[in-house]
MMTF fields as JSON, N, C-alpha, C and O atoms, coordinates in Angstrom:
{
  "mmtfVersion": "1.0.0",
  "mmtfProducer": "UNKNOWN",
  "numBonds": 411,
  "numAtoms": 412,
  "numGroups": 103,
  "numChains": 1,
  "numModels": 1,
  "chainsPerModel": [1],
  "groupsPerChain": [103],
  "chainIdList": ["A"],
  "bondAtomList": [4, 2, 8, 6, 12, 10, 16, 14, 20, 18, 24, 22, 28, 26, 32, 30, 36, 34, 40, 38, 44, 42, 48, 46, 52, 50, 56, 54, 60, 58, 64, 62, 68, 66, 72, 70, 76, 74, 80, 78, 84, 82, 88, 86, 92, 90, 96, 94, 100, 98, 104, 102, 108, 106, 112, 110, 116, 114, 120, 118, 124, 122, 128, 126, 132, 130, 136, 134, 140, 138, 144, 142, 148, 146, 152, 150, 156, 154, 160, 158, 164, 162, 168, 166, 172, 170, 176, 174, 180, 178, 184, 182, 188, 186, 192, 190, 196, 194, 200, 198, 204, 202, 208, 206, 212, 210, 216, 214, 220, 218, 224, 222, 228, 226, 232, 230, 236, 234, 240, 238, 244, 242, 248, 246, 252, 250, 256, 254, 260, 258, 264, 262, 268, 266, 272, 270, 276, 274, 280, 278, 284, 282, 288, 286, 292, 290, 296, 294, 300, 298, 304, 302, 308, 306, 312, 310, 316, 314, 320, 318, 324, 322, 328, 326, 332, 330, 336, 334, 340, 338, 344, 342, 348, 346, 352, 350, 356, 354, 360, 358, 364, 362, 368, 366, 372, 370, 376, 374, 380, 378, 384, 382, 388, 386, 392, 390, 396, 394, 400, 398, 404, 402, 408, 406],
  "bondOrderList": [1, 1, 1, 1, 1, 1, 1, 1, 1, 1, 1, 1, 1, 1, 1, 1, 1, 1, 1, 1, 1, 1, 1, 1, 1, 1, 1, 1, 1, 1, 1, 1, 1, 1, 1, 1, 1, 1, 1, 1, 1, 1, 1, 1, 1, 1, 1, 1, 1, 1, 1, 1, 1, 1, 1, 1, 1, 1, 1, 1, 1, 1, 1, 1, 1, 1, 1, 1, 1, 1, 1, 1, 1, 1, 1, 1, 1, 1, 1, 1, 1, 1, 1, 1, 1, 1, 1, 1, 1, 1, 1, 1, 1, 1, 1, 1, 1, 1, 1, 1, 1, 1],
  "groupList": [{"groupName": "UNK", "atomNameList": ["N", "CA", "C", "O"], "elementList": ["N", "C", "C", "O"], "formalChargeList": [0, 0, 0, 0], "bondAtomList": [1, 0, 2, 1, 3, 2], "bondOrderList": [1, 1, 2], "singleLetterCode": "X", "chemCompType": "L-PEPTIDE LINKING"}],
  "groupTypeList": [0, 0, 0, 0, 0, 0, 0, 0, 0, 0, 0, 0, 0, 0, 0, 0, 0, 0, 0, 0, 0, 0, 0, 0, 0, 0, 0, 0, 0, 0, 0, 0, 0, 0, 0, 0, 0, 0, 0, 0, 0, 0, 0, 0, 0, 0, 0, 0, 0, 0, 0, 0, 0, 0, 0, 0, 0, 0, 0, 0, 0, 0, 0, 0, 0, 0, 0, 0, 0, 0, 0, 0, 0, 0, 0, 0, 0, 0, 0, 0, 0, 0, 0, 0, 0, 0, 0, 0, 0, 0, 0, 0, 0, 0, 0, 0, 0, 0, 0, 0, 0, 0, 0],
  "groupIdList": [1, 2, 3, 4, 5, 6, 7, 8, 9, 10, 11, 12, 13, 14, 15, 16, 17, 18, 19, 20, 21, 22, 23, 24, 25, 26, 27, 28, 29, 30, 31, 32, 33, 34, 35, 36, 37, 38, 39, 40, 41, 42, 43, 44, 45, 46, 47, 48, 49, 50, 51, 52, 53, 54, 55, 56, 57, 58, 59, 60, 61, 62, 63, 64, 65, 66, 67, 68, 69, 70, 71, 72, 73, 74, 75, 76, 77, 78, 79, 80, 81, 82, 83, 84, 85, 86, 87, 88, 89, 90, 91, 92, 93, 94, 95, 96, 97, 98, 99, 100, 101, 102, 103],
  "secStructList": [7, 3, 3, 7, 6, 6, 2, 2, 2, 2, 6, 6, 6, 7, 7, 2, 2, 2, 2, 2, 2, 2, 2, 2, 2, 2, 2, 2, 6, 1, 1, 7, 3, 3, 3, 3, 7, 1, 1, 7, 6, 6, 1, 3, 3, 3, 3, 7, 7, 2, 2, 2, 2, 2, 2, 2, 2, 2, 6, 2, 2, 2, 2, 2, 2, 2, 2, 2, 2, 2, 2, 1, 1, 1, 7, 2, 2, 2, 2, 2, 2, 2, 2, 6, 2, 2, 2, 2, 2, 2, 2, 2, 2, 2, 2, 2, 2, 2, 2, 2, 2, 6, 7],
  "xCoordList": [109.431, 109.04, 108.48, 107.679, 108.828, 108.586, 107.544, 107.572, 106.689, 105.728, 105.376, 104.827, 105.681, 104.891, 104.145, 103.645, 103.584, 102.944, 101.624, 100.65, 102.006, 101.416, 101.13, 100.088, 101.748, 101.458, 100.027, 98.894, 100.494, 99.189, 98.021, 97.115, 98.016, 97.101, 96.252, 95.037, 97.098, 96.852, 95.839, 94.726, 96.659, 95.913, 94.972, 94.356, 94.708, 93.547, 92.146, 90.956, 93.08, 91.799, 91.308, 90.334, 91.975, 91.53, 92.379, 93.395, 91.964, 92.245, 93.354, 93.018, 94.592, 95.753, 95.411, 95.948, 94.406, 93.966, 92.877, 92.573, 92.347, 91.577, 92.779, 92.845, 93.637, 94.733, 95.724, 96.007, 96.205, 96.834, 96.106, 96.561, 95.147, 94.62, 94.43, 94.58, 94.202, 94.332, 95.802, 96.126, 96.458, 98.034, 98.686, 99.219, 98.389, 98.877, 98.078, 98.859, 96.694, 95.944, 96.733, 96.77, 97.248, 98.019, 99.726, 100.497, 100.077, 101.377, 100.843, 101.089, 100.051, 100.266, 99.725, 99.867, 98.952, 99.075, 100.263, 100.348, 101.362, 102.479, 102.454, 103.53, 101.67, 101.893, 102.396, 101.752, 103.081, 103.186, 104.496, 104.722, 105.308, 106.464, 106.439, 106.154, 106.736, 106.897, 108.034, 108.383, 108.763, 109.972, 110.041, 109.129, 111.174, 111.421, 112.612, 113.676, 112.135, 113.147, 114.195, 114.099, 115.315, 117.293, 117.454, 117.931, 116.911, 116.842, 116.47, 117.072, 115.12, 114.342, 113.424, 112.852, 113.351, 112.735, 111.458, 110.877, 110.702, 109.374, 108.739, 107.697, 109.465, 108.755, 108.629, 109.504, 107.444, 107.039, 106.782, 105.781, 107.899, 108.025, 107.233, 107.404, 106.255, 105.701, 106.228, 106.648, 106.376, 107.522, 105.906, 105.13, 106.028, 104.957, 106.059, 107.131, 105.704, 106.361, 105.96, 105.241, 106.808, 106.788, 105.338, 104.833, 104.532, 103.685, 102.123, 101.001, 103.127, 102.09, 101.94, 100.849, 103.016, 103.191, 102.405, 101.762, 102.175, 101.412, 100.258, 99.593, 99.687, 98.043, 97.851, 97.015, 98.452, 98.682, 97.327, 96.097, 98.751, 99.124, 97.656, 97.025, 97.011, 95.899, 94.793, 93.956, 94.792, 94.121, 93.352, 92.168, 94.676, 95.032, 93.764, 93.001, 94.077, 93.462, 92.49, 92.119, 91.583, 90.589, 89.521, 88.308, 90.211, 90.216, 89.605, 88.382, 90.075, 90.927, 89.33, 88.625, 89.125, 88.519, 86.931, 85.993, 86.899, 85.347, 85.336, 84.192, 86.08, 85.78, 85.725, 84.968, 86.243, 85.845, 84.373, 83.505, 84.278, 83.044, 81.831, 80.951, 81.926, 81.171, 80.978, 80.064, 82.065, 82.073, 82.212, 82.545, 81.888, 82.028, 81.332, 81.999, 80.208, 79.258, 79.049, 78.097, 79.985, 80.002, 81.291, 82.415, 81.003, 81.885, 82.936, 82.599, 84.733, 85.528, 85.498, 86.015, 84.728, 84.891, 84.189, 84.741, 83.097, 82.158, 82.853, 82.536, 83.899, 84.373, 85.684, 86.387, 85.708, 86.939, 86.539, 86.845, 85.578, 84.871, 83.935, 83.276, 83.722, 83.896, 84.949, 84.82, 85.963, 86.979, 87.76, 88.744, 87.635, 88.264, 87.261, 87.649, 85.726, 85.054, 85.265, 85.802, 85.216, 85.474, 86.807, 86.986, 87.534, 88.505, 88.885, 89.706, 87.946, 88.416, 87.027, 87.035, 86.148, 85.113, 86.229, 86.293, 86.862, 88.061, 89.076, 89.177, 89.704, 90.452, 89.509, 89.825, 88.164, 87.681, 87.089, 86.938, 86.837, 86.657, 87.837, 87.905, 88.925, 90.538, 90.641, 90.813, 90.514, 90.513, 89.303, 89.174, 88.761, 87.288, 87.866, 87.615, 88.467, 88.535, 90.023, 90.311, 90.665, 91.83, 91.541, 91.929, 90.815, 89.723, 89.218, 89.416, 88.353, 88.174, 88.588, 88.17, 89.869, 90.696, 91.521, 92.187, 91.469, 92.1, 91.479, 91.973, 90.278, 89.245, 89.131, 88.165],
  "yCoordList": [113.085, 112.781, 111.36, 111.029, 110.515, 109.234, 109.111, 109.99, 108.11, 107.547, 106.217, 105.352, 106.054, 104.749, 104.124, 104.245, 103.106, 102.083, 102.463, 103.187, 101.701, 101.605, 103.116, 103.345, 103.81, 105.259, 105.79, 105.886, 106.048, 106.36, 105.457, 105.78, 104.326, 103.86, 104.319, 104.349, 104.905, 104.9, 106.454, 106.592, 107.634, 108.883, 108.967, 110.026, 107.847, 107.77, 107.103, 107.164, 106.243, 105.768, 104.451, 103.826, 104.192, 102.592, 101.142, 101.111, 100.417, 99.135, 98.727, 98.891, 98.209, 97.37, 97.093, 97.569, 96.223, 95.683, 96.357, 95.854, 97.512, 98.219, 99.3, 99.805, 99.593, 100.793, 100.051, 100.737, 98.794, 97.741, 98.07, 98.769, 97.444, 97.791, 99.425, 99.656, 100.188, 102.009, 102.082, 102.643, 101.186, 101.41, 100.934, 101.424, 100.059, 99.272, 100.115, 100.429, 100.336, 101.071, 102.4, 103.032, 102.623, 104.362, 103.462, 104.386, 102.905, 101.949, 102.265, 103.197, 101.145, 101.058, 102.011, 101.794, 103.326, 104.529, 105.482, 106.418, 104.863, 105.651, 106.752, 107.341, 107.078, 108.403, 107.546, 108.096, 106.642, 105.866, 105.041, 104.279, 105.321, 104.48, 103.771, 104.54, 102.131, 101.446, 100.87, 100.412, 100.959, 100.384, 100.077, 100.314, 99.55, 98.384, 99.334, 99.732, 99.618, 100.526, 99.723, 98.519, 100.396, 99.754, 98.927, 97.801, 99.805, 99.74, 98.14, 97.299, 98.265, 96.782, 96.509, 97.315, 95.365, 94.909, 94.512, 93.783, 94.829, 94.478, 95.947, 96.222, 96.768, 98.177, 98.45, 98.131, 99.066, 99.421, 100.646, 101.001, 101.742, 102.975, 103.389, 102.743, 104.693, 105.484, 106.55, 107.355, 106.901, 108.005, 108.306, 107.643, 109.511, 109.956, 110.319, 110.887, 109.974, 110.374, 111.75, 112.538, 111.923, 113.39, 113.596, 114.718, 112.241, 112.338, 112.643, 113.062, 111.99, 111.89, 112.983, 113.335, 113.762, 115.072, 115.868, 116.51, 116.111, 116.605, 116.603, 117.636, 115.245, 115.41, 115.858, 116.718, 115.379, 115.569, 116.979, 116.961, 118.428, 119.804, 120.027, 120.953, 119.294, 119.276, 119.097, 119.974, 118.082, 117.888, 118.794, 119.04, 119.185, 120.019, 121.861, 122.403, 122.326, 123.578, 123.024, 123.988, 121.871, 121.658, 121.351, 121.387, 120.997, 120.868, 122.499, 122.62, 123.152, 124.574, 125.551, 126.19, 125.367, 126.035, 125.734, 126.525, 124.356, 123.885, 124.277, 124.689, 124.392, 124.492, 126.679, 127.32, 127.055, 128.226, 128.338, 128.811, 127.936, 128.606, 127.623, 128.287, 126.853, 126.183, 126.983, 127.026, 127.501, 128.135, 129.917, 130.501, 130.606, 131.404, 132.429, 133.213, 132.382, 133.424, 132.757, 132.564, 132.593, 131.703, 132.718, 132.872, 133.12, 134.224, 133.275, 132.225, 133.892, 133.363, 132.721, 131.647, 133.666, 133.125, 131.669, 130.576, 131.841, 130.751, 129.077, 127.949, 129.481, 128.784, 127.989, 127.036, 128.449, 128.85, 127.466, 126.276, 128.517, 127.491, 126.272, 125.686, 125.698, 124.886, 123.666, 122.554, 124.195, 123.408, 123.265, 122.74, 123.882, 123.381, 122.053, 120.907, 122.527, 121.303, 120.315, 119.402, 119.934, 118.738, 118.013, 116.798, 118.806, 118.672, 117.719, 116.89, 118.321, 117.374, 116.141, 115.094, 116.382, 115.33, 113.907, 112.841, 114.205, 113.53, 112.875, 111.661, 113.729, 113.141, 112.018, 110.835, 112.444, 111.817, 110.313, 109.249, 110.628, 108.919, 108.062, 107.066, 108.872, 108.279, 107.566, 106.357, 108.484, 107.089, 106.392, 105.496, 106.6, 105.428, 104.645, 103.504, 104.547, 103.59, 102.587, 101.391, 103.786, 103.006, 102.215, 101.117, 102.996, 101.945, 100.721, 99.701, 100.784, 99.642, 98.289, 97.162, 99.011, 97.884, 97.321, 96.292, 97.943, 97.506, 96.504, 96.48, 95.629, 95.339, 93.955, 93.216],
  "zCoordList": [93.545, 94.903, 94.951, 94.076, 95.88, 95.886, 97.122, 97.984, 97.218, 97.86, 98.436, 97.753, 99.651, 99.407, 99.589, 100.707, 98.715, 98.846, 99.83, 99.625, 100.914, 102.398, 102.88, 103.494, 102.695, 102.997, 102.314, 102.787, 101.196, 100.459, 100.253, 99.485, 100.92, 101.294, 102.177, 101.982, 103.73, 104.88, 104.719, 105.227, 103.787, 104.106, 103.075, 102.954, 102.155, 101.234, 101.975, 101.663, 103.437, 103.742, 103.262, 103.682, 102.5, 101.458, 101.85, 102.545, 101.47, 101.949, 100.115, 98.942, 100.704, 99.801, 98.38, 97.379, 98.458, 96.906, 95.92, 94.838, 96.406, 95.342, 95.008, 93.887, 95.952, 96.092, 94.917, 93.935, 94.994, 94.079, 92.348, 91.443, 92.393, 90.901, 90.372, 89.172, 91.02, 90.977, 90.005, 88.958, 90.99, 90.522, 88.984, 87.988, 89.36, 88.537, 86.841, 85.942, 86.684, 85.64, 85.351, 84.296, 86.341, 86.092, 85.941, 85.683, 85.964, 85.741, 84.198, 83.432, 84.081, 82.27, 81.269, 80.065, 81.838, 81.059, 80.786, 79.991, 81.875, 81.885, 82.968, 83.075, 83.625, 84.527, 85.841, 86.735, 86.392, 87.36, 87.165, 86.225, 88.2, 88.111, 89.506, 90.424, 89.961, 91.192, 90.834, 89.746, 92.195, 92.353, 93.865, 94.659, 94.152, 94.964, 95.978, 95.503, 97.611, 98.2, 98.016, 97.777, 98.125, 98.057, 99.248, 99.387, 100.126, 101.79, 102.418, 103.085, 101.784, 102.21, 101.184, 100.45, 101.212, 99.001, 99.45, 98.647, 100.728, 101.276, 101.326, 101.922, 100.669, 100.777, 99.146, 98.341, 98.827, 97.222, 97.395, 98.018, 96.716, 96.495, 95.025, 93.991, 95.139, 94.105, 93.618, 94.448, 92.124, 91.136, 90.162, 89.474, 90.573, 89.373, 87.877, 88.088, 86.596, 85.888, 85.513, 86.127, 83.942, 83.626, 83.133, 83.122, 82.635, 82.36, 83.016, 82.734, 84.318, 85.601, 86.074, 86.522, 86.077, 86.672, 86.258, 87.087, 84.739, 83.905, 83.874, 83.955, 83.73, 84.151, 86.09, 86.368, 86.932, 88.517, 87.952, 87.913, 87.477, 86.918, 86.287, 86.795, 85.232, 84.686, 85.59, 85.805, 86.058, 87.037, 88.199, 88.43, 88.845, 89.8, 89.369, 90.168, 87.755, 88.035, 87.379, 86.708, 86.994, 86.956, 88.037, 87.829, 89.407, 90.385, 90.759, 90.832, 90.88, 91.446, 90.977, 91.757, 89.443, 88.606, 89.025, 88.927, 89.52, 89.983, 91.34, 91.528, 92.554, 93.482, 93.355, 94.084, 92.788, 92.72, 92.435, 93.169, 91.51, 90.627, 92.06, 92.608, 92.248, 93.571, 94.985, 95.808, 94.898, 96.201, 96.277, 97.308, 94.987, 94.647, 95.64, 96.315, 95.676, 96.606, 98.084, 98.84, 98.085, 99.909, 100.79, 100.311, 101.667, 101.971, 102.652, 103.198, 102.552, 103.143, 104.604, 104.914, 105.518, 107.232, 106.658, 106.784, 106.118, 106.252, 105.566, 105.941, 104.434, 103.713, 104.824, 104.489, 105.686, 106.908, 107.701, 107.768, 108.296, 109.505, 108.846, 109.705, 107.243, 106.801, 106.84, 107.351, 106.183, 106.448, 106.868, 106.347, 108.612, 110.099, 110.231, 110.459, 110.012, 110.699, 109.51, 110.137, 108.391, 107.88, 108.035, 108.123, 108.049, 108.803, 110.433, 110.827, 110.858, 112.387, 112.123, 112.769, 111.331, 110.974, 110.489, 111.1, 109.498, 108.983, 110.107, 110.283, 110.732, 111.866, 112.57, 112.446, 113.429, 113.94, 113.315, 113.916, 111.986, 111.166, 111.563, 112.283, 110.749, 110.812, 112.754, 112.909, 113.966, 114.907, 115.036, 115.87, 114.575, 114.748, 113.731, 114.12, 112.699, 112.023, 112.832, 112.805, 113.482, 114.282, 115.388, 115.787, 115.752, 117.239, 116.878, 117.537, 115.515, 114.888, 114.768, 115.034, 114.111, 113.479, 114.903, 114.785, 116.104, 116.932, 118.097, 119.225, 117.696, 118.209, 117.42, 117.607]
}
């Protein structure tokens, strides 16, 4: 699955050049492949490798394993109506930050 660039910038929230060096550090561990769309050579497409995939996978139920044990004795509704509201907390940054930048 490919990515790009500018995209995963946009739903990380982060600004080009800290998103740039992120990259480039996971480039030369190997879990990171960039290439150049066919389409238009002003677009920079993201390839997780097999390696990347792997830690992603690692990652992922280490991820999985802490938010359990965190949220363990917290009953589902409550865990629910948690993360609807961080949720639209999130949206609502995302246009304040669009309002922002449009100013």
């Amino acid at each position: 699955m490919q990515r790009l660039v500018s995209e995963l910038a946009e739903v990380q929230g982060i600004e080009l050049p800290p998103l740039m060096r992120t990259l480039t550090q996971l480039e030369k561990q190997g879990y990171l492949l960039r290439s150049t769309s066919p389409y238009d050579k002003r677009i920079r497409l993201l390839t997780l490798t097999a390696e990347g995939l792997t830690k992603l996978e690692d990652l992922n139920r280490v991820i999985e394993t802490y938010q359990s044990r965190v949220t363990r004795t917290i009953p589902e509704a409550d865990l629910a109506t948690f993360s609807t509201t961080l949720n639209q907390i999130a949206c609502n940054l995302r246009i304040i930050r669009e309002e922002d930048n449009k100013i």
